[in-house]
Jmol script that loads the backbone (N, CA, C; Angstrom):
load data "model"
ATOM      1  N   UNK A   1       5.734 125.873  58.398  1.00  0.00           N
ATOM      2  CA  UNK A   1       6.792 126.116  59.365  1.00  0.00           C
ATOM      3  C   UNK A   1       6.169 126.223  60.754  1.00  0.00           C
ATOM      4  N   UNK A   2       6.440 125.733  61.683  1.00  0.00           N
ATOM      5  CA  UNK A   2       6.044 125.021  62.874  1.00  0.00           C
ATOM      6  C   UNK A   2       7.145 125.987  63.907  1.00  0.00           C
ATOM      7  N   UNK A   3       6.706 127.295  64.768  1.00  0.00           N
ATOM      8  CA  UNK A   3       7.837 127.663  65.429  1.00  0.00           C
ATOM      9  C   UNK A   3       7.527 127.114  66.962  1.00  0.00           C
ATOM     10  N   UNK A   4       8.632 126.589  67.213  1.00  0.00           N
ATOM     11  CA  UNK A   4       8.716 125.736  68.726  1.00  0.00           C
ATOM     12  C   UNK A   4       8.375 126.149  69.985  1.00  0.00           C
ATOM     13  N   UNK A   5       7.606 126.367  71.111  1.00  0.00           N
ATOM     14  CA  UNK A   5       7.743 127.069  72.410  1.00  0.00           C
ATOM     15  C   UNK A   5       8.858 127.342  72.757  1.00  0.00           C
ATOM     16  N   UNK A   6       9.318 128.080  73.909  1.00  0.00           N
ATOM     17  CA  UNK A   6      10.026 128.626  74.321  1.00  0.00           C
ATOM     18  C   UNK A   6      10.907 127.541  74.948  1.00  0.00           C
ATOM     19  N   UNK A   7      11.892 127.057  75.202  1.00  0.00           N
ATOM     20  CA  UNK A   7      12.893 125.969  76.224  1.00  0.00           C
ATOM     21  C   UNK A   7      12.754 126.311  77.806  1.00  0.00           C
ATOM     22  N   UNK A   8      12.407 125.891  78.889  1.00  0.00           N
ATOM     23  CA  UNK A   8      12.425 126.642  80.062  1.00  0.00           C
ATOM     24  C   UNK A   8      13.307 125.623  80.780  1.00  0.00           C
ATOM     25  N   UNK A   9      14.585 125.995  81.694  1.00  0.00           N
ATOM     26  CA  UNK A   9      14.903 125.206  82.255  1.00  0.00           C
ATOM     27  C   UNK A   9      14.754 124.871  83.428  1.00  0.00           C
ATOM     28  N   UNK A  10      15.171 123.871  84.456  1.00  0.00           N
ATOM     29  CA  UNK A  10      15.137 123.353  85.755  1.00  0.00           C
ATOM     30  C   UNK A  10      15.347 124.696  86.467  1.00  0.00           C
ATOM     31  N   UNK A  11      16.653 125.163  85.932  1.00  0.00           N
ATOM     32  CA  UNK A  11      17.024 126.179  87.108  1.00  0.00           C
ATOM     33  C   UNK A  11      16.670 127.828  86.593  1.00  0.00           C
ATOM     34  N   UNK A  12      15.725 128.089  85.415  1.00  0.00           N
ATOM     35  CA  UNK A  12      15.062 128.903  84.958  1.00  0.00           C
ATOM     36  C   UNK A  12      15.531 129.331  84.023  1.00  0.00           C
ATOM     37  N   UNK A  13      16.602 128.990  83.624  1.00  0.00           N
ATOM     38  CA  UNK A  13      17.177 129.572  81.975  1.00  0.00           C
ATOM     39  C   UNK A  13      16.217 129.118  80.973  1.00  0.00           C
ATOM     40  N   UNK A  14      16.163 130.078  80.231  1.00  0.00           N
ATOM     41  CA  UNK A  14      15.015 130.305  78.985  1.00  0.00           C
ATOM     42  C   UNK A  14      15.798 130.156  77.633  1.00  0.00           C
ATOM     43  N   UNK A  15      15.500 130.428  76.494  1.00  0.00           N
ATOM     44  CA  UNK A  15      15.724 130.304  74.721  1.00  0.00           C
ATOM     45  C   UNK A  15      14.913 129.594  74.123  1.00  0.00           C
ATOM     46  N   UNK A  16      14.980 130.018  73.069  1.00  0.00           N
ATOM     47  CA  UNK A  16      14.469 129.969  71.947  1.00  0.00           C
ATOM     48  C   UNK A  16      15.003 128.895  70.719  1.00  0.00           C
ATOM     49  N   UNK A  17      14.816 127.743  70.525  1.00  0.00           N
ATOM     50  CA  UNK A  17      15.396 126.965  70.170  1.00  0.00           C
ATOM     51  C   UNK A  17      14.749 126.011  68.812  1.00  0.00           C
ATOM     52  N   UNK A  18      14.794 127.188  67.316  1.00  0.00           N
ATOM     53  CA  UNK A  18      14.690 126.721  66.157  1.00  0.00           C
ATOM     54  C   UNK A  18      15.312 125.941  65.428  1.00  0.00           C
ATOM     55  N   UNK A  19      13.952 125.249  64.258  1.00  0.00           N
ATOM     56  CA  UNK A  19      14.756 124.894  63.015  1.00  0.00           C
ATOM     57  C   UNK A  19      14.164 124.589  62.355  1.00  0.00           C
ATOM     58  N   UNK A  20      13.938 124.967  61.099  1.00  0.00           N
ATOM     59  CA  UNK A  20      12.618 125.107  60.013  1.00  0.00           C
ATOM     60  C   UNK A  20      13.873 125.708  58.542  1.00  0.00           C
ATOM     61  N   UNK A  21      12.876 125.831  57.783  1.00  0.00           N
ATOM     62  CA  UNK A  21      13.607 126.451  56.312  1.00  0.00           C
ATOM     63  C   UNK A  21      14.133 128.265  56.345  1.00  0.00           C
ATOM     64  N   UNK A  22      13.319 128.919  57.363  1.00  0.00           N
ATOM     65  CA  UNK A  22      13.566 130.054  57.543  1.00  0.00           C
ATOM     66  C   UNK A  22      14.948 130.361  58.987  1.00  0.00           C
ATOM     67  N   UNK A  23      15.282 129.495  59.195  1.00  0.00           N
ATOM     68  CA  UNK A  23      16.131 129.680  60.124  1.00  0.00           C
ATOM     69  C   UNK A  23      17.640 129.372  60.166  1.00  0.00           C
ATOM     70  N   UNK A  24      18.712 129.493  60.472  1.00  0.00           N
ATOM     71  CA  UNK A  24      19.592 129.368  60.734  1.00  0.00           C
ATOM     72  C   UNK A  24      20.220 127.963  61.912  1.00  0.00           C
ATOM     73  N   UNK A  25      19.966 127.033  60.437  1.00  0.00           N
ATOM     74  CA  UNK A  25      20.122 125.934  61.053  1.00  0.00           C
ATOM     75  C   UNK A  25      20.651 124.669  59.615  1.00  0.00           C
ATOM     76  N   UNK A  26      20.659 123.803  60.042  1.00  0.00           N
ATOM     77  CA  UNK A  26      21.551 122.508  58.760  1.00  0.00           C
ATOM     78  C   UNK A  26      20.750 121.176  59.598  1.00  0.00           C
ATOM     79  N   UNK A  27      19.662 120.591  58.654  1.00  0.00           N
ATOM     80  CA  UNK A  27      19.798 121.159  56.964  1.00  0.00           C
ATOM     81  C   UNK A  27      18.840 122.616  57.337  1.00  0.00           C
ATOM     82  N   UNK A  28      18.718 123.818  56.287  1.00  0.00           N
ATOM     83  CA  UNK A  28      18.241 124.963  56.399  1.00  0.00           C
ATOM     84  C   UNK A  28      16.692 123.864  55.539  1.00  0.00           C
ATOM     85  N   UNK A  29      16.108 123.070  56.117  1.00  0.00           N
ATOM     86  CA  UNK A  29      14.046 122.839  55.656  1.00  0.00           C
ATOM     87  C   UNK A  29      13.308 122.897  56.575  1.00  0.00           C
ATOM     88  N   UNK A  30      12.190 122.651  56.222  1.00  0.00           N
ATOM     89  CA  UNK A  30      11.163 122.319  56.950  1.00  0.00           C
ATOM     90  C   UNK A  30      10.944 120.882  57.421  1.00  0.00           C
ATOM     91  N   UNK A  31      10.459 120.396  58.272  1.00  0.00           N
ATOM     92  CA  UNK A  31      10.188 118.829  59.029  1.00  0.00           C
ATOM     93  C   UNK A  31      11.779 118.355  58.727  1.00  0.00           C
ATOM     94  N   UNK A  32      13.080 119.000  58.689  1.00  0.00           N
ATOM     95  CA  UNK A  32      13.294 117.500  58.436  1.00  0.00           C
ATOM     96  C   UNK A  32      14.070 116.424  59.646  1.00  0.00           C
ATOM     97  N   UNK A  33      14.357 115.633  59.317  1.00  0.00           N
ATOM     98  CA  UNK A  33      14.153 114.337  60.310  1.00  0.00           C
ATOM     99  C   UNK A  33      15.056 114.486  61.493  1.00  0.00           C
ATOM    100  N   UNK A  34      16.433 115.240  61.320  1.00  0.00           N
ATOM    101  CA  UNK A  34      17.134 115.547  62.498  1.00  0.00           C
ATOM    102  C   UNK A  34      17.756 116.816  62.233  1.00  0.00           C
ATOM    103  N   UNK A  35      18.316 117.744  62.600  1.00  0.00           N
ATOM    104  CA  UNK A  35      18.937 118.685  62.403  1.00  0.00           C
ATOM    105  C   UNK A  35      20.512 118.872  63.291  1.00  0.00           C
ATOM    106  N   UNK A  36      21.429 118.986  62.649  1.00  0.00           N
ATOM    107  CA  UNK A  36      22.514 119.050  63.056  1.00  0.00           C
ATOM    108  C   UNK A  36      23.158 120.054  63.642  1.00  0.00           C
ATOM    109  N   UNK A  37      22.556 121.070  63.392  1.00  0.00           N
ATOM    110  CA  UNK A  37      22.535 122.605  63.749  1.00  0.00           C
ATOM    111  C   UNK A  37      21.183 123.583  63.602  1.00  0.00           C
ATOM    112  N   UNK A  38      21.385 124.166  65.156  1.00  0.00           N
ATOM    113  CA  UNK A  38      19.770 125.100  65.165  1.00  0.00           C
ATOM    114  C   UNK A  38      20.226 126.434  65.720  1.00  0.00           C
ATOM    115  N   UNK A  39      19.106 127.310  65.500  1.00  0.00           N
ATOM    116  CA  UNK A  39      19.053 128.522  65.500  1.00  0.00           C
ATOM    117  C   UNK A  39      19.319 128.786  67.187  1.00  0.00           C
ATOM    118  N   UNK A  40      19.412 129.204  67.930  1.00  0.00           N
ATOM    119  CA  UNK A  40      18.952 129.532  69.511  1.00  0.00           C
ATOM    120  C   UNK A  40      18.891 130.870  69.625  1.00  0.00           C
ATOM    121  N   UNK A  41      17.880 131.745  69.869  1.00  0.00           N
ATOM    122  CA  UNK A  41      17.582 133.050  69.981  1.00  0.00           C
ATOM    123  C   UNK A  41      17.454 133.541  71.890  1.00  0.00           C
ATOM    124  N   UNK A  42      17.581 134.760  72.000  1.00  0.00           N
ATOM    125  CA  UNK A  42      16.949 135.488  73.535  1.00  0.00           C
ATOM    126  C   UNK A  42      17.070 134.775  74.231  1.00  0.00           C
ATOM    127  N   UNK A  43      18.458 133.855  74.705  1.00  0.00           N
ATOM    128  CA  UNK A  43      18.593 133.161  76.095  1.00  0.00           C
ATOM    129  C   UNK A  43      18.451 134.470  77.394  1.00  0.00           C
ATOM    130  N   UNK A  44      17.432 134.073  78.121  1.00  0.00           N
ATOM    131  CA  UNK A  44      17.419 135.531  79.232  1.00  0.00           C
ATOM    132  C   UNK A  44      18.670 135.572  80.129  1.00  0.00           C
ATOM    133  N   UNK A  45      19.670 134.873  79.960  1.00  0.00           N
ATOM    134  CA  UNK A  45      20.994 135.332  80.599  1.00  0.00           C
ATOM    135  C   UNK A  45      22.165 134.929  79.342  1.00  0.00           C
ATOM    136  N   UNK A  46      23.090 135.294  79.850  1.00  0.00           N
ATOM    137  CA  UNK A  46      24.261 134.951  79.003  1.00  0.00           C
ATOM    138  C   UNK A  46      24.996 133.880  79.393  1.00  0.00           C
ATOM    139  N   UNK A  47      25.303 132.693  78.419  1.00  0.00           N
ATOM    140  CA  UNK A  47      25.695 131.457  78.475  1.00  0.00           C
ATOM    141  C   UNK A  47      27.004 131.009  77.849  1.00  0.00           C
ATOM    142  N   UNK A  48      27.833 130.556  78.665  1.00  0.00           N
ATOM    143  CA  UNK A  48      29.121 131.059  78.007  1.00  0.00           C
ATOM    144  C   UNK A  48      29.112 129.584  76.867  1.00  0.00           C
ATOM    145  N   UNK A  49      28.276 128.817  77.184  1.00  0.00           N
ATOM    146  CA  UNK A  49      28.851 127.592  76.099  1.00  0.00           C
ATOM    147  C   UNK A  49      27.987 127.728  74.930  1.00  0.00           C
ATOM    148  N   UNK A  50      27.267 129.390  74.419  1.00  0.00           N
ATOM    149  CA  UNK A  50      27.047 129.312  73.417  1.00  0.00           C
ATOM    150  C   UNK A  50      27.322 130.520  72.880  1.00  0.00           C
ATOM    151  N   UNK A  51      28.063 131.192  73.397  1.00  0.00           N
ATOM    152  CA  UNK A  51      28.352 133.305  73.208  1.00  0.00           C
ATOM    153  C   UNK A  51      29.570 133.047  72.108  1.00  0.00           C
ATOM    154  N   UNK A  52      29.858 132.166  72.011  1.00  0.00           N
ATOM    155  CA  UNK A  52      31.005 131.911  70.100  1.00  0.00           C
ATOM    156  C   UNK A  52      29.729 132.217  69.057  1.00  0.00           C
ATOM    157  N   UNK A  53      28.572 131.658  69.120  1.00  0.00           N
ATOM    158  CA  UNK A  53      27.935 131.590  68.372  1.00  0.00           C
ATOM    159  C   UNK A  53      26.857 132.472  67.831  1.00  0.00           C
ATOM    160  N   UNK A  54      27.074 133.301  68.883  1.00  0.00           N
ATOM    161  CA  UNK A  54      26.687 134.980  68.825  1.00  0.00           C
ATOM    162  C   UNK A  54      26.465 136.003  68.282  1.00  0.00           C
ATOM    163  N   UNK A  55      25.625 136.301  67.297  1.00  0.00           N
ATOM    164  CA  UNK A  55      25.245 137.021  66.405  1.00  0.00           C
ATOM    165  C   UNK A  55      25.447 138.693  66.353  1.00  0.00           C
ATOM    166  N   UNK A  56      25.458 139.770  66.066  1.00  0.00           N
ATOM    167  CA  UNK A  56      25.508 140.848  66.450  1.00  0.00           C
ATOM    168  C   UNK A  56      24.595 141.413  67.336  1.00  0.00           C
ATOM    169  N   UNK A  57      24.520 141.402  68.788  1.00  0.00           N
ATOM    170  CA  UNK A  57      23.429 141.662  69.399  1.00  0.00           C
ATOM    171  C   UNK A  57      22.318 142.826  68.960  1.00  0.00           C
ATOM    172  N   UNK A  58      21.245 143.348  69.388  1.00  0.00           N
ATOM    173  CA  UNK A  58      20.568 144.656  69.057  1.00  0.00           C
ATOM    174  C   UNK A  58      20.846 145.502  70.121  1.00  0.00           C
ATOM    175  N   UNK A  59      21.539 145.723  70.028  1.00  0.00           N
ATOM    176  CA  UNK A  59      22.049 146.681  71.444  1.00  0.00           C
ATOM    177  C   UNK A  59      21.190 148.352  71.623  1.00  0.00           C
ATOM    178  N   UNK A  60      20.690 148.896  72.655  1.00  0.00           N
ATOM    179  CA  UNK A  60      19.699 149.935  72.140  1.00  0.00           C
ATOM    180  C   UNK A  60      21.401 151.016  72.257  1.00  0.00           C
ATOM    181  N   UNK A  61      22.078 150.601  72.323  1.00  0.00           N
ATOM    182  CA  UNK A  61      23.368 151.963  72.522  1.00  0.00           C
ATOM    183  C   UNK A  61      23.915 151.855  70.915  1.00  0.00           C
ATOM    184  N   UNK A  62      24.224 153.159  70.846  1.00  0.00           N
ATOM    185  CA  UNK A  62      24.661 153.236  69.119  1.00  0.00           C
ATOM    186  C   UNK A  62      26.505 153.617  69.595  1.00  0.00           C
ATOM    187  N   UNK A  63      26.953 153.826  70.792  1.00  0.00           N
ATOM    188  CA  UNK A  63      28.271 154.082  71.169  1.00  0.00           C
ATOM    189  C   UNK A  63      29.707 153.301  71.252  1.00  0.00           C
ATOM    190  N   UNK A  64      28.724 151.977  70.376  1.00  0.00           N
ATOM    191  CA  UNK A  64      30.098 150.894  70.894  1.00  0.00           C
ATOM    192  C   UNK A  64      30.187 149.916  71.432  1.00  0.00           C
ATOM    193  N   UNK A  65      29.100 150.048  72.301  1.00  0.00           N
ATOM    194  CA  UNK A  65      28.535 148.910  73.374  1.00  0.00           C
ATOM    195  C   UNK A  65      28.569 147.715  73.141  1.00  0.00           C
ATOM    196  N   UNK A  66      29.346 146.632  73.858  1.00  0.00           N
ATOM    197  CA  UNK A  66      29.250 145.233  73.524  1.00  0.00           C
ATOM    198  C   UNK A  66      27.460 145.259  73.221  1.00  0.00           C
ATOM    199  N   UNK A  67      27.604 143.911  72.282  1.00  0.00           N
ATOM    200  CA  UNK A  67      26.039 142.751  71.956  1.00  0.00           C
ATOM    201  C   UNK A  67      25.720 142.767  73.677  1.00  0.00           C
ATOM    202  N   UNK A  68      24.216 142.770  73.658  1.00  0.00           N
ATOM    203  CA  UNK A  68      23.497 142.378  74.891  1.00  0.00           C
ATOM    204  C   UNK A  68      23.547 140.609  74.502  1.00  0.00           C
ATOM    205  N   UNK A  69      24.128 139.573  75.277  1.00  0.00           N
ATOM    206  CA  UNK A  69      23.973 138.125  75.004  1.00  0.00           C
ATOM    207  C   UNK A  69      22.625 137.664  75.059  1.00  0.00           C
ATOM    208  N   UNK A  70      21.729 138.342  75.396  1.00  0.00           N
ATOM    209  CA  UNK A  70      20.006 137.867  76.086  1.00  0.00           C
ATOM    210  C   UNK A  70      19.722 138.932  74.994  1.00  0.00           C
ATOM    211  N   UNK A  71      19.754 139.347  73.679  1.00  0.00           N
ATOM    212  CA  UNK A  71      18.823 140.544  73.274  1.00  0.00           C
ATOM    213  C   UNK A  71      19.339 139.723  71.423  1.00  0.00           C
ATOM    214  N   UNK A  72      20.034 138.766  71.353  1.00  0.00           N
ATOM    215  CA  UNK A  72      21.263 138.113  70.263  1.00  0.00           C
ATOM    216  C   UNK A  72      20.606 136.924  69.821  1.00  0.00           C
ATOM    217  N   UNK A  73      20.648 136.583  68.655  1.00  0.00           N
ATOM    218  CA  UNK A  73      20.272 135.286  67.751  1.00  0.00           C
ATOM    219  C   UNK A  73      22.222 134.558  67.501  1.00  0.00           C
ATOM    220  N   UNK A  74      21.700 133.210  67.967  1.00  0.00           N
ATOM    221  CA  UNK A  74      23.134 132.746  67.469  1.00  0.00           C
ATOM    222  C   UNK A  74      22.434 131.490  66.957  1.00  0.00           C
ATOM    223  N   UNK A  75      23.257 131.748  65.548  1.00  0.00           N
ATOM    224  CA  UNK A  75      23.196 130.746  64.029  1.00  0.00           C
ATOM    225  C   UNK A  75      24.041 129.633  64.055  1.00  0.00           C
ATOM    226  N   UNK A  76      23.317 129.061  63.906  1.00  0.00           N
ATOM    227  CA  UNK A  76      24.494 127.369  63.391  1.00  0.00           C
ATOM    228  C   UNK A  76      24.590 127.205  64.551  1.00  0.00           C
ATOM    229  N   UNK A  77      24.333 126.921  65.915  1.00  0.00           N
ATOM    230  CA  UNK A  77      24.660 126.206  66.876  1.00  0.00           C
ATOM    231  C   UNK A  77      24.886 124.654  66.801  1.00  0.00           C
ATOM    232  N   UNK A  78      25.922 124.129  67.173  1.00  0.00           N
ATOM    233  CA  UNK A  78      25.506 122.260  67.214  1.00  0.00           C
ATOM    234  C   UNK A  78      24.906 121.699  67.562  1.00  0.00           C
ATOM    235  N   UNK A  79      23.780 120.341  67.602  1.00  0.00           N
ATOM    236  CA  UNK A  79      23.144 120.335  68.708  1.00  0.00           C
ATOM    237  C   UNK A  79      23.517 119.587  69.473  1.00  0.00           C
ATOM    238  N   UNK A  80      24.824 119.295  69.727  1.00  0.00           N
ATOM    239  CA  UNK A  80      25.116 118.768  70.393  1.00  0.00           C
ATOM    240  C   UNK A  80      25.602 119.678  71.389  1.00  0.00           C
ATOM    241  N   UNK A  81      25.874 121.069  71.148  1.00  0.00           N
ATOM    242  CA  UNK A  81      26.206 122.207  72.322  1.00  0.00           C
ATOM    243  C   UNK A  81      24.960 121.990  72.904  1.00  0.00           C
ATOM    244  N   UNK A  82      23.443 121.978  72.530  1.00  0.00           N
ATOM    245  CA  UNK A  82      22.504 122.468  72.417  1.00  0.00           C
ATOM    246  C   UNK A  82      22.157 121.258  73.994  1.00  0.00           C
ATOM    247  N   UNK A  83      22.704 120.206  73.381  1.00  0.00           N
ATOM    248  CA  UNK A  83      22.334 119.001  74.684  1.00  0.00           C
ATOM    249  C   UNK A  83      23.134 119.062  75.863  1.00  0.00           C
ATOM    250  N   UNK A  84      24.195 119.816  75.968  1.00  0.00           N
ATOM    251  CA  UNK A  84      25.572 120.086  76.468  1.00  0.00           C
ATOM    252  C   UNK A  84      24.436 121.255  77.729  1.00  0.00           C
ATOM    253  N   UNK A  85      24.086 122.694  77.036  1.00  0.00           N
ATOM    254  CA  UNK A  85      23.490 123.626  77.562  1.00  0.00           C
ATOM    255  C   UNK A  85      21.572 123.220  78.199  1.00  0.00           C
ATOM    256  N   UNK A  86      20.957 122.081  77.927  1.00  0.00           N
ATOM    257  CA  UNK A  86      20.147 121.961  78.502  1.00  0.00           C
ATOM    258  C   UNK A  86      20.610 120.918  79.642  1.00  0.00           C
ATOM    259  N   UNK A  87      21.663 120.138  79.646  1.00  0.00           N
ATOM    260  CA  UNK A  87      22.020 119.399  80.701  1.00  0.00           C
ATOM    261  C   UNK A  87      23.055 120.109  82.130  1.00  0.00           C
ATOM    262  N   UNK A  88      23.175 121.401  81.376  1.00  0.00           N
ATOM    263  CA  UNK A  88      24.043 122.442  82.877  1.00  0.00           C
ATOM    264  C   UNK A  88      23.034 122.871  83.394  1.00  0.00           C
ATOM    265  N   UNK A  89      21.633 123.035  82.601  1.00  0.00           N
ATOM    266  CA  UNK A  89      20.146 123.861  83.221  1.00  0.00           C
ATOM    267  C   UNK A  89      19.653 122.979  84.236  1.00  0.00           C
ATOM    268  N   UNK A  90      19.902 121.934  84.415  1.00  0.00           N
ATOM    269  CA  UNK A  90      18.798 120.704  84.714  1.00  0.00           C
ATOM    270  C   UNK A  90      17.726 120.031  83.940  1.00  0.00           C
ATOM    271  N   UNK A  91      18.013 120.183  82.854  1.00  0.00           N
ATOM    272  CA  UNK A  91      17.064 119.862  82.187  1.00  0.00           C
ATOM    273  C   UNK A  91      15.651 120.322  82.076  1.00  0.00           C
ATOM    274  N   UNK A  92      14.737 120.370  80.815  1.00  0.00           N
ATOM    275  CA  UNK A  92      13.531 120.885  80.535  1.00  0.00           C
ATOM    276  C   UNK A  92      12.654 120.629  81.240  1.00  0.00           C
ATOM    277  N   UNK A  93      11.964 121.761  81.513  1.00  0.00           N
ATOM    278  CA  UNK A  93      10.547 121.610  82.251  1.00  0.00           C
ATOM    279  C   UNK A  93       9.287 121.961  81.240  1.00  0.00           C
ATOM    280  N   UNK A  94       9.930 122.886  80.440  1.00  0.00           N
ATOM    281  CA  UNK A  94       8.712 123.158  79.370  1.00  0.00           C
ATOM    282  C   UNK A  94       9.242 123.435  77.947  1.00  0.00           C
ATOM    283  N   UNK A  95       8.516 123.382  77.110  1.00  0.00           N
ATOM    284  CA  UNK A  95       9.226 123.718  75.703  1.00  0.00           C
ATOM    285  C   UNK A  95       9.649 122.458  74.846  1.00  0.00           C
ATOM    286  N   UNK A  96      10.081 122.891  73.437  1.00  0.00           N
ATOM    287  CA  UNK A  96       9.970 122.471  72.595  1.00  0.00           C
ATOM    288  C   UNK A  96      11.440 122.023  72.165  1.00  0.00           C
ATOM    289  N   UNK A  97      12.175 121.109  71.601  1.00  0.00           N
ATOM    290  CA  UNK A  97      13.202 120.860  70.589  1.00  0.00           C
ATOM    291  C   UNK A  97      13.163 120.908  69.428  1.00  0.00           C
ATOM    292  N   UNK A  98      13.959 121.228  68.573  1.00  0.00           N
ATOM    293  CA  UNK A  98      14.063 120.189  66.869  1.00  0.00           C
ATOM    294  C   UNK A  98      14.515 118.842  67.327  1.00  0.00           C
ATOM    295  N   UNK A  99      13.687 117.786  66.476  1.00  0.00           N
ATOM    296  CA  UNK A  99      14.773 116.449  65.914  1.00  0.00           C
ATOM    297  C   UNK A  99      16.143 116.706  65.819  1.00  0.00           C
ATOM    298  N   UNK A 100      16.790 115.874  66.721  1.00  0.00           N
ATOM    299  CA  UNK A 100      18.209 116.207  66.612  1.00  0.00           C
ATOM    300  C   UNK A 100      18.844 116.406  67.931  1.00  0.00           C
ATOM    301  N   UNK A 101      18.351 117.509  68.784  1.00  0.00           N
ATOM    302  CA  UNK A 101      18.470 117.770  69.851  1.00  0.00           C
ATOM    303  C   UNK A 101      17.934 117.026  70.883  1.00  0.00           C
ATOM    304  N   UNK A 102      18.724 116.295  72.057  1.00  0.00           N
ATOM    305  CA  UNK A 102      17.802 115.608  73.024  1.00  0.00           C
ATOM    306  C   UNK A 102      17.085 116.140  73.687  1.00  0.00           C
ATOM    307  N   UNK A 103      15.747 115.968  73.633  1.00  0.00           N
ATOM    308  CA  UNK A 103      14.728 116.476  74.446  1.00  0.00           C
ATOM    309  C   UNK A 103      14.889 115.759  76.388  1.00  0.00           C
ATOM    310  N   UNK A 104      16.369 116.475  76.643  1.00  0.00           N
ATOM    311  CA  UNK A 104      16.598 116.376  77.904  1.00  0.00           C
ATOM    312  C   UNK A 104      15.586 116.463  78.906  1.00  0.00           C
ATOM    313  N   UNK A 105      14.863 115.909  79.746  1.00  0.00           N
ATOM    314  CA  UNK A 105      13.747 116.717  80.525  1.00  0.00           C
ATOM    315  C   UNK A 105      14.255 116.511  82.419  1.00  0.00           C
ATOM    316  N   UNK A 106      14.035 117.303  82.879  1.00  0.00           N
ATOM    317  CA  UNK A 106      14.114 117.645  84.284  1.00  0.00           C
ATOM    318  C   UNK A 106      13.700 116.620  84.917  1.00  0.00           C
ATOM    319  N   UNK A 107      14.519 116.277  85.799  1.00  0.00           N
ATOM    320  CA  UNK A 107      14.282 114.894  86.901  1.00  0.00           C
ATOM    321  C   UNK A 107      12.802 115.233  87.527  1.00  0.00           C
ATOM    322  N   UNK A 108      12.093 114.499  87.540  1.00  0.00           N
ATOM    323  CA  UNK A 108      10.994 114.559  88.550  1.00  0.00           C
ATOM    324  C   UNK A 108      11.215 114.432  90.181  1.00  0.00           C
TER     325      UNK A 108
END
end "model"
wireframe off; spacefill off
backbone 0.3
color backbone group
């Protein structure tokens, strides 16, 4: 299992953007050839075209407190949201994809 660098974007948005057998993604293996859905973990801001997909955040408040969106794993993403949200960033400057996802990259 191969975990990916971090995604960094044009305009500095960050995540975490899996897909292996241990992750929350289709197909749920290892290598395989495209993936239709991936994991996206710790975007450092909150992104509204992926907060449906939003996991129970770890919130350090035990009172009630909405999910922190930047502290949240969201499962099953499409990757086609996934190409949707690196093309509002400006595209990649650093980091990694799964097969599947366009490895959008930042205009030079």
């Amino acid at each position: 299992m191969k975990l990916l660098p971090l995604v960094v974007c044009a305009d500095g948005f960050t995540m975490s953007v899996q897909a292996h057998g241990g992750a929350y993604c289709s197909p749920r293996a290892n290598d395989a050839e495209r993936y239709d859905e991936v994991e996206i973990g710790f975007p450092n801001e909150s992104e509204p075209l992926i907060l449906q997909y939003m996991e129970g955040g770890f919130s350090d408040s035990e009172d009630g407190a909405e999910p922190d969106p930047t502290q949240s794993v969201y499962p099953y993403v499409p990757s086609s949201v996934v190409n949707l949200v690196l093309a509002k960033h400006g595209g990649m400057v650093a980091g990694e994809v799964p097969p599947g996802v366009a490895e959008l990259r930042a205009s030079e």
